[in-house]
N, C-alpha and C positions, 0 to 999 in steps of 0.2 A: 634605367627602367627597373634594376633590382631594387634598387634605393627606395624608388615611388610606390614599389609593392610593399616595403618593409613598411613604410612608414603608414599608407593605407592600413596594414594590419593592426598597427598601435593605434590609431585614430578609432578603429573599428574597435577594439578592446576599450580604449578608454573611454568612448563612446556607451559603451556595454556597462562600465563599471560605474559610469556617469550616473544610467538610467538605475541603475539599481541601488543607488547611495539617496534616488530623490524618491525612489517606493517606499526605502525605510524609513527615510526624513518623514513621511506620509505617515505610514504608519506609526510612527513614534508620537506624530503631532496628534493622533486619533487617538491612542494612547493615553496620552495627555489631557487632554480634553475630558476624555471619560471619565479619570481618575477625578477632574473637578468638581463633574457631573454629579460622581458620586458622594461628594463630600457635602455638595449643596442638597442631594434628593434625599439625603440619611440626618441631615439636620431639620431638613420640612419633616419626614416623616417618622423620626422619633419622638420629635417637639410632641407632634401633633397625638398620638395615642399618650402620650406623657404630661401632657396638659392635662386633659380629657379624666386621667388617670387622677392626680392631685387633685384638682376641681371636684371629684365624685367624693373625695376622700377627706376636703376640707369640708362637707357638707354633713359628714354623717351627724356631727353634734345636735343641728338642726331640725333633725329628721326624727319620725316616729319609727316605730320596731318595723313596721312592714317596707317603707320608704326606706331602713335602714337595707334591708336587705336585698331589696332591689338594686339600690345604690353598690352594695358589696360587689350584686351579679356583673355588674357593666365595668365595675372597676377591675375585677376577676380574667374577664375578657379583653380589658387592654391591654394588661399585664402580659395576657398571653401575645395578643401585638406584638407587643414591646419583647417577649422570647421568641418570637418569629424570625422579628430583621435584624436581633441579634446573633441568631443562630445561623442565619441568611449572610452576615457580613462575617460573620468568624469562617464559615466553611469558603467564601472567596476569599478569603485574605490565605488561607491554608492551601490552596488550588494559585495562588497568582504567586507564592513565596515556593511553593513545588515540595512542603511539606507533606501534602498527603501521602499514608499509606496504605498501596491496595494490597488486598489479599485476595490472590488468585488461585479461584479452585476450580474444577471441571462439575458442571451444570446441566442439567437436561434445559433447552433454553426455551421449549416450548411449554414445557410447566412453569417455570420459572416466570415469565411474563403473562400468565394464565394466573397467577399468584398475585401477581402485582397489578392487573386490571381487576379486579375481584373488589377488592379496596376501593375501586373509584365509582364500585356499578352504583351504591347509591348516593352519589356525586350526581352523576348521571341522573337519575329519574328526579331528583330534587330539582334538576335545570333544567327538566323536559328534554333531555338530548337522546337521542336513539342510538345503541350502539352495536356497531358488527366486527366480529370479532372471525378471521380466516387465518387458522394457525393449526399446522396439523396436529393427528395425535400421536405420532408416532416421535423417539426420543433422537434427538438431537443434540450431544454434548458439545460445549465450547468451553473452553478455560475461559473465566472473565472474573471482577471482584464483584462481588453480589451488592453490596451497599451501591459501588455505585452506578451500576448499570439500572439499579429499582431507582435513585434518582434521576438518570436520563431519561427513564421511561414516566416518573413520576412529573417532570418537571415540563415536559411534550404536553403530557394528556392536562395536567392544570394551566397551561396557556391556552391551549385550545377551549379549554370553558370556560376560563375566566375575561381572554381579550379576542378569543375566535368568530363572538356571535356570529354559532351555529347551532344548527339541530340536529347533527348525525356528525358520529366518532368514529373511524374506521381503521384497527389494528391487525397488519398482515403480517407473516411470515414465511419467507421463502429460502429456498437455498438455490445456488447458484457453484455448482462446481465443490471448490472447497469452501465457499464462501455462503453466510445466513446473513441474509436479506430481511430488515423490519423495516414495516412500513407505518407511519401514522399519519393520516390524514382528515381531512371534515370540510365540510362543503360551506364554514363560514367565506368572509371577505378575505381575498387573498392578499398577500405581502406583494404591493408594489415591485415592480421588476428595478429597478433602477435601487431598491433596499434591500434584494437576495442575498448582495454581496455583504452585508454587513450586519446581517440575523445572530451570527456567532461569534460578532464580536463582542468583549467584555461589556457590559453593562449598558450596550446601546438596545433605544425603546425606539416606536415611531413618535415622532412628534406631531405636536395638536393637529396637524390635517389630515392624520391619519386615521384609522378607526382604534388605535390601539388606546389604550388606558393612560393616562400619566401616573406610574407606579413604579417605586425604586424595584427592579429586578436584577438578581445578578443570576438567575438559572441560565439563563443562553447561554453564558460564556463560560459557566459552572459545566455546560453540558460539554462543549469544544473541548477543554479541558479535559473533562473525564473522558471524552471519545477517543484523545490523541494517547492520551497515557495508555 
């Protein structure tokens, strides 16, 4: 009967070891996957403001003064495209290689994020979105890096108005013990339950039956990233 228990135990262990060699296999395969994802969503959408961009620019010869400058304007603004998802893919490749460095200094964290929604109020009234904003006034320090906690917070509120369609934005602050509580919410379409589990992985989007956008993102997994560090 010893025997039957010893061996029970090992079956149970390797059993255990089993299940957790095939979560990784999983997550390695998702992984994977993404990394493809991205190599195909960043060749669509560099092409595409990079065409766009050369196309305006083979044109000027053709063009009168006023046409010429028009033409400048749009070529002006794809260029800036174009330093968006480049700026976009360097900060995840810095965040996925564990390059980043933070600088951690102690913050009042309720000015601090009172500083960084300020920025987006007229975001807001250009996309008709209403916003409320419940964050004391009293001072709250936490050691955090300033860069990028203004991107976790920058990178929440431009999802929310760019793929949330919603009309109201809702930024809270609470404390809990030793613990500060944010909150960001909006009464747009909500994320599938069956997709919560996989919001903060690397570079995943909803796909077309979903209400979200088809658009190379890496902020979600930019934000995991910066949360965990």
């Amino acid at each position: 009967m010893k025997g039957t228990g010893i061996l029970a135990e090992i079956n149970y262990e390797l059993n255990g070891i089993l299940e957790k060699k095939r979560e990784q296999f999983v997550k390695l395969q998702r992984t994977e996957k993404s990394s493809q994802q991205l190599l195909t969503d960043l060749s669509h959408d560099v092409r595409t403001p990079l065409a766009s961009l050369v196309g305006h620019l083979e044109s000027l010869d053709s063009q009168t003064a006023k046409e010429k400058e028009e033409y400048i304007h749009v070529a002006y603004r794809k260029a800036l495209d174009l330093q968006e998802l480049i700026d976009m893919l360097f900060q995840w490749f810095k965040l996925a290689s564990h390059e980043q460095l933070y600088q951690m200094k102690v913050y009042d964290i309720n000015e601090l994020t009172k500083e960084i929604i300020i920025e987006h109020i007229p975001v807001f009234e250009k996309k008709q979105i209403s916003f409320l904003e419940n964050i004391p006034e009293g001072e709250w320090f936490i050691k955090l890096d300033r860069v990028a906690y203004a991107r976790i917070i920058y990178n929440l509120l431009s999802n929310a108005v760019k793929h949330g369609q919603c009309t109201l934005i809702k930024v809270e602050i609470q404390k809990n013990k030793d613990q500060v509580l944010i909150f960001i919410s909006n009464n747009g379409i909500a994320i599938p339950n069956d997709k919560i589990s996989l919001i903060f992985d690397r570079l995943y989007k909803c796909d077309a039956a979903t209400s979200c956008k088809k658009k190379l993102r890496f902020d979600k997994g930019g934000c995991q990233n910066l949360l965990v560090k």
